[in-house]
C-alpha positions in Angstrom: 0.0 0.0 0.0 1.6 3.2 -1.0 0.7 6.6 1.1 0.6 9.7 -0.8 0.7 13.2 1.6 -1.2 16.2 1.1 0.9 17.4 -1.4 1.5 15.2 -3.6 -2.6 14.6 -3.9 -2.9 18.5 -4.4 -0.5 18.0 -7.2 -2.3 14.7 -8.5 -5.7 16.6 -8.7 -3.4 19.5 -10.3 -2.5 17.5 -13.5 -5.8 16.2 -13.9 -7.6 18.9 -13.7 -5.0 20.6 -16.5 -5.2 17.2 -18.8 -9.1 19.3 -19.0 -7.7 22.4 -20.2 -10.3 24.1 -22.8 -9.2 23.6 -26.7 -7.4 27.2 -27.0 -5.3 26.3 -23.8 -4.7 22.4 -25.2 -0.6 21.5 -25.1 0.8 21.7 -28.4 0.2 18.1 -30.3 -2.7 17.4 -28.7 -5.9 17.5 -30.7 -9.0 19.8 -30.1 -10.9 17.5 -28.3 -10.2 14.1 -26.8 -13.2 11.3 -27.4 -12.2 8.5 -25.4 -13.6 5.9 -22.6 -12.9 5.6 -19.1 -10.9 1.8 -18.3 -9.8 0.0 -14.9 -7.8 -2.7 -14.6 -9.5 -6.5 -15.3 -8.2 -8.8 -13.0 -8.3 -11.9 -15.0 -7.0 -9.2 -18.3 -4.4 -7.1 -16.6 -2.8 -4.0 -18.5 -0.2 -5.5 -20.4 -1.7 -8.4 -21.3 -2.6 -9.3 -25.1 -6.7 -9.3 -23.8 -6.0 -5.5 -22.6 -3.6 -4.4 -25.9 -7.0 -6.0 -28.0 -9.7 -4.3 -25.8 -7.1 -0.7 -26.4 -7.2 -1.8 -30.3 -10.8 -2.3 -30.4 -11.3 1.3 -28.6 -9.3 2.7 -31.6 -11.7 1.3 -34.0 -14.5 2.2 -32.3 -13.3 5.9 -33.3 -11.9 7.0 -29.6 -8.4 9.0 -29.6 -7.9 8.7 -26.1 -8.8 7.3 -22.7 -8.9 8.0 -19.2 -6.6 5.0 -17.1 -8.7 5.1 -13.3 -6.6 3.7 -10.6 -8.4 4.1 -7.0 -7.3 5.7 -4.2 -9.1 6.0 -0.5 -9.0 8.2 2.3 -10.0 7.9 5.9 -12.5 10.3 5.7 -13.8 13.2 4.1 -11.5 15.9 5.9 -8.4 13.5 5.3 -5.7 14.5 3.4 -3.3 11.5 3.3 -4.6 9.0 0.2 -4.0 5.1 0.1 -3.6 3.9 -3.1 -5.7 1.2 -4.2 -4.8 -2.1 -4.9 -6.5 -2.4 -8.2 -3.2 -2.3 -10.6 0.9 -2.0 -9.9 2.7 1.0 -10.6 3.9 -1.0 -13.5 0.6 -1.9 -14.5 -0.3 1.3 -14.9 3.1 1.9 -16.9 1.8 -1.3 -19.4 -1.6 0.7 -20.1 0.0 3.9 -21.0 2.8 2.6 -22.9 0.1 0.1 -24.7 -2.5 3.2 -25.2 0.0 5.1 -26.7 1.1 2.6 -29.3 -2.5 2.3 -30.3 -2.5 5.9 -30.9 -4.6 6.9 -28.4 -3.8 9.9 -25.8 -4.0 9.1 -22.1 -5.9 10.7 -19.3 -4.8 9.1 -15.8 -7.8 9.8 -13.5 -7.4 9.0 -10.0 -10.7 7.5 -8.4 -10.8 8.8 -4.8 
C-alpha cells in the first residue's frame, strides 16, 4: 500500500484537472478534443496483457483518440488528506496501459478514483 501526503494529492488533482484544459489552452500536439472511454484494470485481463492491448485496439476502431486509465485511491474520511492507493493495478501496470494506449494511438488521461 503506497501513502501519498497532502501534497503530492494537491498535485495529482493539479494535473488532472490541466489534462481538462479548454481547446485554446490544449498542449501543443494534442488534438481539439479528446473522445475517449474511461478503463480500470480486469483482474483476469491485466494491462499488459494481449486481452487488454486487444480491448485498447478495439477502442481505436470504435473511433476514440484517447482514454482516461482510473486507478483508486481512498482516504480515511472526508477531511483527510493523506490517500492510500488502491490495490486495483501496480505502478507498473499502470506503466503497461500507457505505454500500450499510446502505441494504439490513443492519448492518455490518468484519472485517480478517490
Amino acid at each position: 500500500m503506497r501513502y501519498w501526503p497532502a501534497a503530492g494529492a494537491a498535485w495529482l488533482v493539479r494535473m488532472v484537472l490541466l489534462s481538462f484544459a479548454p481547446a485554446s489552452q490544449a498542449a501543443p500536439g494534442l488534438p481539439p478534443r479528446l473522445n475517449g472511454f474511461n478503463v480500470i484494470q480486469s483482474p483476469d485481463d491485466p494491462f499488459g496483457s494481449d486481452a487488454a492491448r486487444q480491448a485498447l485496439a478495439g477502442i481505436k476502431k470504435l473511433g476514440a483518440n484517447a482514454i482516461a486509465v482510473v486507478p483508486f485511491f481512498w482516504q480515511a474520511g472526508p477531511a483527510s488528506a493523506d490517500l492510500v492507493r488502491g490495490k486495483d493495478m501496480s505502478d507498473d501496470q499502470l506503466r503497461a496501459a500507457i505505454r500500450d494506449a499510446h502505441a494504439a494511438g490513443l492519448f492518455v488521461v490518468v484519472k485517480p478514483q478517490v
